[in-house]
C-alpha positions in Angstrom: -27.6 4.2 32.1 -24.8 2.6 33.3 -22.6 0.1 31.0 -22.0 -3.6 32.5 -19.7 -6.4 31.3 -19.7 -10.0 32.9 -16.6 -11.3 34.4 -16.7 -13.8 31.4 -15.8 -10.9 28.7 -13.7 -9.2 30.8 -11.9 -12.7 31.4 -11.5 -13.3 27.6 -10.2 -9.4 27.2 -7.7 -10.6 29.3 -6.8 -13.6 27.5 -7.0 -11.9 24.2 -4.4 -9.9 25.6 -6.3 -6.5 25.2 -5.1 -3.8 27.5 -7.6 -3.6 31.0 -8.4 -1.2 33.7 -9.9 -2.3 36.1 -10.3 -0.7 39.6 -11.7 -2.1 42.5 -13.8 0.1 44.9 -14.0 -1.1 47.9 -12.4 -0.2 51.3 -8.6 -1.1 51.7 -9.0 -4.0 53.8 -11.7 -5.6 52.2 -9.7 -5.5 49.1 -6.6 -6.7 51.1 -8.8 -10.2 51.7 -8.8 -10.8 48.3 -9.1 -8.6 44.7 -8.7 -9.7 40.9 -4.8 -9.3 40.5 -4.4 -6.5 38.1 -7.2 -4.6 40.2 -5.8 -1.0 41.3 -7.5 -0.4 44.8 -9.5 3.4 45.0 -12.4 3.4 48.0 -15.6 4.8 46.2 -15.8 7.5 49.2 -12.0 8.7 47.3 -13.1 7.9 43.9 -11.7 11.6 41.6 -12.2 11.8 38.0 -8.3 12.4 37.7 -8.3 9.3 39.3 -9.5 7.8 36.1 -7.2 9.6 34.0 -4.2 8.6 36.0 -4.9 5.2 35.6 -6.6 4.4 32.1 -4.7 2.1 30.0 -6.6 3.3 27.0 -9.9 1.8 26.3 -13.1 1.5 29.0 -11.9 1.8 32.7 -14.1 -1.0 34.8 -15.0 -1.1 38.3 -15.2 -4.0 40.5 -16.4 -4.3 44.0 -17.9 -7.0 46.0 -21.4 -7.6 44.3 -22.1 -4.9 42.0 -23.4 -2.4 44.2 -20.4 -0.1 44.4 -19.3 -0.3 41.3 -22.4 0.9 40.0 -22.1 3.9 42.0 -19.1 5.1 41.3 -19.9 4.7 37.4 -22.8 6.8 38.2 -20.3 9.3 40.4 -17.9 10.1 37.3 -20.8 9.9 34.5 -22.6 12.7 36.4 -18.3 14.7 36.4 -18.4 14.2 32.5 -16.3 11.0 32.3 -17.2 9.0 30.1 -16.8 5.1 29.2 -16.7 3.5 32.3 -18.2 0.5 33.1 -19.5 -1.9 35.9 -18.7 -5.2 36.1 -21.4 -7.5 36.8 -21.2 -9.9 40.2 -18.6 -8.2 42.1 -14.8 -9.6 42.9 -16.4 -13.2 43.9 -17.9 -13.4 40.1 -14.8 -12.3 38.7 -12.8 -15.4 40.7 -15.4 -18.0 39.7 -15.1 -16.6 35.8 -11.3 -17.7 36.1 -9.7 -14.5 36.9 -6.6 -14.8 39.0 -7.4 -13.1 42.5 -5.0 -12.6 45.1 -5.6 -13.3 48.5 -4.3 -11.7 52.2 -6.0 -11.2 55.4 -9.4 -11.9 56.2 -11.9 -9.1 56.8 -15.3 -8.0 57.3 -17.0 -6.7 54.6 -18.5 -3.0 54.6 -21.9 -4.1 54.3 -21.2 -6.6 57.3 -20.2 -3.6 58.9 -23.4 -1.4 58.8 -25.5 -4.5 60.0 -23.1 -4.3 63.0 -23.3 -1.3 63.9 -27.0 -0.1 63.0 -27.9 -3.5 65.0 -26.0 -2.2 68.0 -27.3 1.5 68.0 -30.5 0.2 67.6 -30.1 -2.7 70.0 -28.8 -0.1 72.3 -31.7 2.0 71.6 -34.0 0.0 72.9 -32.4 -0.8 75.8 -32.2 2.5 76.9 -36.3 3.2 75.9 -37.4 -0.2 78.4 -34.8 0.3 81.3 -33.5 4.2 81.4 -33.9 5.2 84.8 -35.6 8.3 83.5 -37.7 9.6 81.2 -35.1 12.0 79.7 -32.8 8.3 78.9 -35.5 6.8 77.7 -36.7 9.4 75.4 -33.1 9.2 74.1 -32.8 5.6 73.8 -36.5 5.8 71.3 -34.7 8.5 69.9 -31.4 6.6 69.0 -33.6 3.6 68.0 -35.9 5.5 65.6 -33.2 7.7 64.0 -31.2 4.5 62.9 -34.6 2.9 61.6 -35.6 6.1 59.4 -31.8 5.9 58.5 -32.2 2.7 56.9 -35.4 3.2 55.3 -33.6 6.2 53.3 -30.7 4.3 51.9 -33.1 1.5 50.7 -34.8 4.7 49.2 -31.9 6.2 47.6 -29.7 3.5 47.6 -27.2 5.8 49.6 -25.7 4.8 53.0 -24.1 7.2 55.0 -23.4 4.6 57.6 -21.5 2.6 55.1 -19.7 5.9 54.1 -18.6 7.0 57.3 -17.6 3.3 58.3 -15.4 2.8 55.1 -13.0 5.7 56.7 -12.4 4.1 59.7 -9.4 2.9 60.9 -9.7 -0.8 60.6 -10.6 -0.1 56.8 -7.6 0.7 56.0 -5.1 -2.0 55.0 -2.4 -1.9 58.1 -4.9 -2.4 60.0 -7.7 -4.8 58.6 -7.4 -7.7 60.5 -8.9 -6.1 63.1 -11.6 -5.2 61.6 -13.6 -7.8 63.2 -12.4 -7.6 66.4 -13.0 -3.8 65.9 -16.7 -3.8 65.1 -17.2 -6.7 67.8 -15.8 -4.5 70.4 -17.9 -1.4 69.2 -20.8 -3.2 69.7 -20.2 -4.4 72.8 -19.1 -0.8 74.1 -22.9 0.2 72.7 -24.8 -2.4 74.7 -22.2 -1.4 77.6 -23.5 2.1 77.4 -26.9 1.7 77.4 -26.3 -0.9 80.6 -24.5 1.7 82.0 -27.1 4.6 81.4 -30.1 2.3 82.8 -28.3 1.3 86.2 -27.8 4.3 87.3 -29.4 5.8 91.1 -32.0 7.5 91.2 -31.3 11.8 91.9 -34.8 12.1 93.9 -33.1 13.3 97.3 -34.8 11.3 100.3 -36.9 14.1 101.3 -38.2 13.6 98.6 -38.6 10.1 98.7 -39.9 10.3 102.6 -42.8 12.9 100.8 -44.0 10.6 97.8 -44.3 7.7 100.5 -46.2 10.0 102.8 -48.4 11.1 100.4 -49.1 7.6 98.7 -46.9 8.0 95.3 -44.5 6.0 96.0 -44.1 2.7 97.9 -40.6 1.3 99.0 -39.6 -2.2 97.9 -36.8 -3.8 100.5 -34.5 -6.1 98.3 -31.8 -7.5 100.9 -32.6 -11.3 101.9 -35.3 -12.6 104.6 -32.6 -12.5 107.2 -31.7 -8.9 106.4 -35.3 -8.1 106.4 -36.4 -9.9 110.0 -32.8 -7.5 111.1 -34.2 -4.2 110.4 -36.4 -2.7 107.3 -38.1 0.6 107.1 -41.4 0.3 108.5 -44.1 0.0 105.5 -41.6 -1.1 102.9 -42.0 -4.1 101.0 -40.0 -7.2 101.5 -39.0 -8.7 97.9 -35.7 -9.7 97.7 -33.7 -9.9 94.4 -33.2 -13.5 94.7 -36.8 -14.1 94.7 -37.0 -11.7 91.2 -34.1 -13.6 89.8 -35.9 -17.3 89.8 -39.3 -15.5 88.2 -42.1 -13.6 89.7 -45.9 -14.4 87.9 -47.0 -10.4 87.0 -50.7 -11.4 88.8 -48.1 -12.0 92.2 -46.0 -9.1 91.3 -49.0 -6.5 91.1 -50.6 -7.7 94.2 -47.8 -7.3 96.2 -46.7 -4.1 95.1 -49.4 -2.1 93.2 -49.1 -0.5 89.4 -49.1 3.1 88.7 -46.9 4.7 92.1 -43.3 5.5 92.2 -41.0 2.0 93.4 -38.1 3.0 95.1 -35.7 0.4 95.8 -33.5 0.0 98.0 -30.9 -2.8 99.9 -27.5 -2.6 101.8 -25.5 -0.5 99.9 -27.4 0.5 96.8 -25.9 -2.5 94.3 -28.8 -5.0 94.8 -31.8 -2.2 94.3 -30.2 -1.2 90.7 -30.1 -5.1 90.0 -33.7 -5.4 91.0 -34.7 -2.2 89.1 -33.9 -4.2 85.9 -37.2 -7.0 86.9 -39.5 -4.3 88.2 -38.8 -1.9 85.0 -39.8 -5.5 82.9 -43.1 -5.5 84.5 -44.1 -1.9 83.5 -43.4 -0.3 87.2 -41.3 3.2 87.7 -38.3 2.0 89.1 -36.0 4.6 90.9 -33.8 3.0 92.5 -32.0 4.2 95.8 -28.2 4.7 96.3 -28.7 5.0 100.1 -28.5 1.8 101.7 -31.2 0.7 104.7 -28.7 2.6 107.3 -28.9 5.6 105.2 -32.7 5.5 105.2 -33.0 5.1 109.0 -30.7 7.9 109.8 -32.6 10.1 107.0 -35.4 9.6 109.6 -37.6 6.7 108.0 -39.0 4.7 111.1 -37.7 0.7 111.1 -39.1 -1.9 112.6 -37.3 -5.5 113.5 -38.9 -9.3 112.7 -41.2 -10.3 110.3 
């Protein structure tokens, strides 16, 4: 069982003029934004018992961190090495301020347990992205993978009360003091690299060579979907392709319209000029349930691949 105090008794021992050790153990730059001022700073992830012995003052050594969490742990985490007399102090750094402890203040910085909701948001978000709009089944098994492996994560440190997320964040760079103002710009721009990732993964070509394409058609698995504008169209399309442009699928297609014009359950290739506008479109059609594999090879390509064309409507 661990041993708590309130801030309020620790703030009398102070003013009593009793001897305290306290140590705070949180990341660097969270306790850079603001700790009690006699704190001494050792992340729980560092936490040694001779770190304990080096800095006892005589008396119980107590542990501060932001809410109580932490400080709990890393009680528990010397208790279980044999030391003994260490306590946890109730409420965290913010308790300790509004008890009438003197803090001192610095930079502002995310918190580690802002930090996980970042970045297990992102994977997850990520995830999910990749499971709806991979442009295969191997990406997509991936992105349920990433999604479910973060979930199952978090159910086992609400279990155990043990994040290895939070651990492996606290010894990242923008933890550490020099650099925790960045912190948020840090963990802002990691979740935007993960969402970029999973974009990048899902708009990518398809690899079916157009042989093979030209043989799904033929044999009635696949139908070709024609992208490019009505004037592009009327120009020159492949003969039994289907005209829906990607403006028409940006303003909003009714699914009852969608599946009678191109029908549920074959392969949809898209294509369009020069293979931009068919990964575009891909993102709709995927929406609406259809196997989207869209083509890099623009309407040229097709027609000198051998796929008859027609002109007009």
């Amino acid at each position: 069982m661990v041993a708590t105090v309130t801030p309020s008794m620790l703030a009398d021992l102070r003013r009593r003029g009793e001897k305290v050790t306290l140590i705070d153990v949180r990341t660097p730059a969270e306790y850079g934004e603001v700790h009690v001022d006699f704190a001494h700073n050792v992340p729980l992830d560092r936490l040694e018992p001779q770190d304990v012995s080096r800095l006892r003052n005589g008396g119980p050594v107590y542990f501060v961190c932001k809410s109580g969490g932490r400080s709990q742990k890393a009680c528990e985490k010397l208790l279980a090495a044999g030391v003994t007399d260490v306590v946890s102090v109730e409420g965290g750094t913010a308790a300790c301020e509004a008890a009438g402890l003197p803090v001192v203040r610095g930079r502002k910085a995310m918190s580690l347990e802002r930090q996980v909701r970042v970045a297990a948001g992102s994977l997850v978000a990520a995830g999910a992205a990749l499971a709806a709009f991979g442009p295969d089944a191997s990406w997509r098994a991936v992105g349920a993978g990433l999604a479910g492996f973060v979930g199952c994560g978090l159910v086992f440190a609400g279990i155990t009360d043990t994040c290895g997320m939070a651990m492996l964040l606290a010894r990242m760079p923008w933890n550490q003091r020099s650099s925790g103002a960045c912190c948020m710009r840090s963990l802002l721009l990691a979740a935007c690299v993960a969402a970029a990732l999973a974009g990048q993964a899902s708009a990518q070509h398809t690899k079916d060579s157009l042989d093979a394409v030209k043989q799904a058609v033929t044999e009635q698995k696949a139908v070709l979907v024609d992208v490019r504008e009505p004037d592009e169209w009327q120009q020159g399309h492949v003969v039994g392709a289907k005209p829906l442009p990607l403006s028409t699928l940006e303003r909003g297609v009714k699914p009852d319209e969608l599946a009678r014009a191109i029908p549920k359950g074959t392969i949809v290739y898209t294509y369009c000029l020069a293979g931009g506008r068919s990964v575009s479109s891909a993102r709709f059609l995927r929406a609406q349930g259809y196997d989207v594999r869209p083509l890099k090879q623009g309407y040229s390509e097709l027609v000198r691949a051998g796929f008859p064309s027609a002109t007009g409507k």
